[in-house]
N, C-alpha and C positions, 0 to 999 in steps of 0.2 A: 114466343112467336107472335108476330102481328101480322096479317093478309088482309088481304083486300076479299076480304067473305060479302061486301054488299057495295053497290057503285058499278058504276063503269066498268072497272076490269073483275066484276064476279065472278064472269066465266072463268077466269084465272084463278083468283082468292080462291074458292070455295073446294077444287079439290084438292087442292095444297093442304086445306085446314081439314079435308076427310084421311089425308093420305097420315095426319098425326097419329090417326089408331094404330095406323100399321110399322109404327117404330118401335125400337128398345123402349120394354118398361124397367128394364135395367140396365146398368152397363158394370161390369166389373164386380159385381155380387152388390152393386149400390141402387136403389129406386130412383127412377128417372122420373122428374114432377115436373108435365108440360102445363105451361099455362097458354091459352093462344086467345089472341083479341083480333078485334074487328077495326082496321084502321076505317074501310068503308070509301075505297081506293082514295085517299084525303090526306096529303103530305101533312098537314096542321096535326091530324090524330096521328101518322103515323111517330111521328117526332114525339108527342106527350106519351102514347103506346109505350115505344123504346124510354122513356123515362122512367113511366111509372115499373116497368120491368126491372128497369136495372137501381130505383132506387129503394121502393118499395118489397118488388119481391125479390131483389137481392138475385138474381138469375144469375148463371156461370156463362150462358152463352144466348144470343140474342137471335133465332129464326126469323129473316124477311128484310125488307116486304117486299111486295106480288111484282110492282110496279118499278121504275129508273126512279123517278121523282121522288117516291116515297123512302124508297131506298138510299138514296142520294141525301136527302135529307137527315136521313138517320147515322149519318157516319158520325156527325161529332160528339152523338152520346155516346155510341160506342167507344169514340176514342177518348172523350173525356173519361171515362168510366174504366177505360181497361176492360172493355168486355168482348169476347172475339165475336164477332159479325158475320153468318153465312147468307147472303143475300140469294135473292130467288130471283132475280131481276136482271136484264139480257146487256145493260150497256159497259162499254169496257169502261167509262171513267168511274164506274164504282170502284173499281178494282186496280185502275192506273191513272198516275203511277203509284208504285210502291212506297208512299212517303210516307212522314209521321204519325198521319192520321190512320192513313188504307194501310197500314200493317197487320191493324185489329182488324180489317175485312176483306172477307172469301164469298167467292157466288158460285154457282152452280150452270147456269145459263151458256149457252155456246156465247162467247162474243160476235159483235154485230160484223166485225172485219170479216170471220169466218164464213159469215153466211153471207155479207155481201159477194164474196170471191163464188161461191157457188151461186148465185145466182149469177153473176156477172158474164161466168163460165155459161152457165145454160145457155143465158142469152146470145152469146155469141157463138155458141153455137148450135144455135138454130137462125142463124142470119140475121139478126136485130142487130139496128144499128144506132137506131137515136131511141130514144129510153124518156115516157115523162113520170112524173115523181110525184108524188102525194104521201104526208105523213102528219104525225101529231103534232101540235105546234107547243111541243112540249122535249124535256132533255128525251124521250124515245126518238123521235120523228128528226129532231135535230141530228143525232147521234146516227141513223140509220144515214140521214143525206150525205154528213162529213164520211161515212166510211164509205158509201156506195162512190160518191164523187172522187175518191184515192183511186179506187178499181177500176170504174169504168173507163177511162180512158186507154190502160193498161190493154185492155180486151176489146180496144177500138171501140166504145160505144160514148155514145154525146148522149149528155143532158141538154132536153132543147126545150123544158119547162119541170120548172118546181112550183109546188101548193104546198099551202097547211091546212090543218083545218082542228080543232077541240075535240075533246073524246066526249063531251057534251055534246055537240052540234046535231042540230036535226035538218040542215041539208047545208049541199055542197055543188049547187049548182052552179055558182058564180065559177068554181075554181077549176071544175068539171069541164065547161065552157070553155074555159084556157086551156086546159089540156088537149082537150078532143080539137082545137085549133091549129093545134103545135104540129096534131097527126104524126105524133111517134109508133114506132113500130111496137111498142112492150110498155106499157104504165107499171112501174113500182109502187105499191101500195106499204106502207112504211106505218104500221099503226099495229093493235092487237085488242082481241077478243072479239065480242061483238059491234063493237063500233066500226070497225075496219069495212064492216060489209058495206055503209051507207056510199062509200067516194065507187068502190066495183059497181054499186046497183045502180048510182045514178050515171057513169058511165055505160051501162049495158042500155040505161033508157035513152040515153043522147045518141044511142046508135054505134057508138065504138067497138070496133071488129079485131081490134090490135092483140097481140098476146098480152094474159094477167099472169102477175107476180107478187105474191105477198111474201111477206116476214116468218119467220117460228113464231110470232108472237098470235099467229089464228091457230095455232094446229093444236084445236079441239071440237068437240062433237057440237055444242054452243053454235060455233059458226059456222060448219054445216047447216044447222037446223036453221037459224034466220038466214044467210045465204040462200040456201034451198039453189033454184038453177042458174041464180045469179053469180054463182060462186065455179058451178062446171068449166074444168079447161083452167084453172087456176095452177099455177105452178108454184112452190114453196119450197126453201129450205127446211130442215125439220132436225130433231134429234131422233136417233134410230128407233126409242121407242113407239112412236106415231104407226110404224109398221113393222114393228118386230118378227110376228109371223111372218111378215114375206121376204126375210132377209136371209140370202144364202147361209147353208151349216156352217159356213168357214168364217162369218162375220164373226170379227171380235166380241162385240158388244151382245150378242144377240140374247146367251142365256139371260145374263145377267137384266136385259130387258124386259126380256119374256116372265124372269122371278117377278118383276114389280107389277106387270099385267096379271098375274094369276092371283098375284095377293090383293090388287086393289078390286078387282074385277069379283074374287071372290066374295069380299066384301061389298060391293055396292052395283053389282049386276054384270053382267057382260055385254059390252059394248060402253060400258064409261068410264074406261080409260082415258086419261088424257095427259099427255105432255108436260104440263104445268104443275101435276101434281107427282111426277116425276122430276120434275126439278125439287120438291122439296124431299121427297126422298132420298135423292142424292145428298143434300145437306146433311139428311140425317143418319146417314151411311156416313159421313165424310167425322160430322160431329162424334159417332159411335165409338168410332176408330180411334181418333184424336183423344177421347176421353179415356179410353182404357188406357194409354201410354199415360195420359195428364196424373192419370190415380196412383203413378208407381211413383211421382214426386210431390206429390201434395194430397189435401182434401178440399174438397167442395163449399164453396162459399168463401173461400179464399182470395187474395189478389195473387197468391201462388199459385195456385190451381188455373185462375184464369189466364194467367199468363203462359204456364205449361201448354194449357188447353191449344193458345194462341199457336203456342211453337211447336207442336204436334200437329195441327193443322200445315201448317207450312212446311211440312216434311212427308208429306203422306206419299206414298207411292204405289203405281198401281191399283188403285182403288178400282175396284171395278162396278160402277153404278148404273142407273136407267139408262142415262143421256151418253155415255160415253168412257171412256180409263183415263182418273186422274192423277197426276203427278204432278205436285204442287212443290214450289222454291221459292227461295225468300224476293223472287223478283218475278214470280208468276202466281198469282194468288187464284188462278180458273186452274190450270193446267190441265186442258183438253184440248187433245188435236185433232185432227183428220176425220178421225175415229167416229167423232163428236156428230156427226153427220152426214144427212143423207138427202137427195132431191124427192120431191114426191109430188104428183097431179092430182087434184080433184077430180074422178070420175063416176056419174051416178051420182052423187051426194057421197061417195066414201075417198077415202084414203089408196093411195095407189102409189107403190115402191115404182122411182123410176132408174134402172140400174145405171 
């Protein structure tokens, strides 16, 4: 496994790389040897990371990274290498198309199509009608504008400005300017972790009264906390774990979320749950699975095994995880639907299920 455990997206990294205690130390009567690095959210490490993994320690299966960039980057050791790839990282071109390469890789993340539809949805109805836009100026932020800009027109809403801006950046007042100019009804915030908060805060300073909307990629306690009430009245796509507790008995997903909140929670407090570290669990549910079918046709350390591993992955069904029920095919490497998600408000500084 490689994450982003120091960098910009830490608030992500770090509980991804806590949630590794709470996996299989076996699978199949065989010992499960994790090794996890620090790419330190840095595409250049996480590429040498996935190298030294698959060349050095001979790994069957490749965890990460946190980030699109990092992850994106990492496809062609995997696929040089024959090594199956569960990414942890939210954009669909990790994962499409299904070509030579993306065979060898699966992620965990809702795709961004999915959550732009739900937001698009909110938005429209709640009367929004022109929509401005700020995000990474990086494959997330990119990635978030192509999919929001398919939808929104679909749900009657106009883009009547876009900004970028660095997940390094320590202000964004130029772009801010532009926006609050444009005077749309609802700003999309298109970024994740704690950086996301700096375009909402300097918004809230310039006076902007409009409704906010961020990505899955803040829904953690991290952006809460530097947020603080700069973040209230915030609306978000989310995966159901984020509110588990408040989700009707009859939600599909719910137990199976609730198991990963009791286990992570038990381990490292109550109240530091987070999302992110549920995407990697998933992975390691997904990987768990895949693994015991991969051990009825090969062993470990194999280019058999690895391959099994691949094509056990790609047939899984039903899988029931934090984020959602997967059902994966050789021409959907996420396979989560509907399920996968749920809308939620910042209110108070917490979390709030909005049905």
């Amino acid at each position: 496994m490689t994450v982003s455990a120091t960098g910009p997206a830490a608030s992500l990294g770090i509980p991804e790389k806590n949630t590794v205690a709470l996996m299989p130390q076996t699978i199949g009567g065989q010992k499960v040897n994790y090794i996890v690095l620090d790419d330190a959210s840095d595409t250049t490490t996480a590429v040498a990371n996935a190298r030294k993994l698959v060349t050095e320690s001979k790994v069957d299966v490749l965890l990460g990274s946190t980030t699109t960039p990092n992850s994106l980057a990492m496809i062609d050791v995997a696929a040089e290498s024959q090594t199956p790839m569960i990414s942890m990282a939210a954009s669909a071109t990790i994962v499409e198309p299904v070509d030579a390469k993306r065979r060898w890789i699966f992620k965990t993340p809702q795709n961004d199509i999915m959550m732009s539809l739900a937001i698009a949805t909110h938005m429209a109805a709640a009367g929004v009608k022109t929509v401005g836009f700020i995000g990474f100026s990086d494959a997330y932020g990119e990635g978030w504008f192509r999919e929001f800009s398919k939808i929104a027109p679909v749900k009657g809403l106009t883009i009547v400005a876009s900004e970028r801006y660095a997940r390094t950046d320590t202000s964004v007042t130029g772009q801010v300017l532009k926006l609050v100019a444009a005077k749309p009804d609802a700003i999309l915030v298109a970024a994740s972790g704690t950086p996301a908060v700096l375009p909402q805060r300097t918004l809230k300073e310039r006076g902007y009264a409009g409704r906010y909307y961020q990505t899955h990629g803040v829904a953690n306690n991290d952006f809460l906390r530097v947020g603080g009430k700069d973040v209230d009245g915030t609306y978000l796509p989310s995966g159901p774990v984020l509110v588990a507790s408040q989700l009707p008995p009859g939600n599909p997903v719910r137990m199976s979320a609730l198991e990963y909140v009791s286990k992570y929670e038990s381990a490292y407090g109550k109240g530091s749950v987070s999302t992110f570290g549920a995407h990697a669990w998933d992975a390691g549910r997904l990987m768990s699975i895949a693994a015991a079918q991969a051990l009825k046709k090969a062993q470990p350390g194999t280019a058999e095994f690895r391959a099994a591993l691949r094509d056990a992955l790609e047939t899984t069904r039903e899988v029931q995880g934090a984020h959602g029920i997967f059902n994966m095919s050789p021409t959907d490497h996420l396979g989560l639907d509907q399920r996968a998600r749920v809308m939620v408000k910042i209110e108070n500084g917490a979390w709030h299920y909005e049905p």
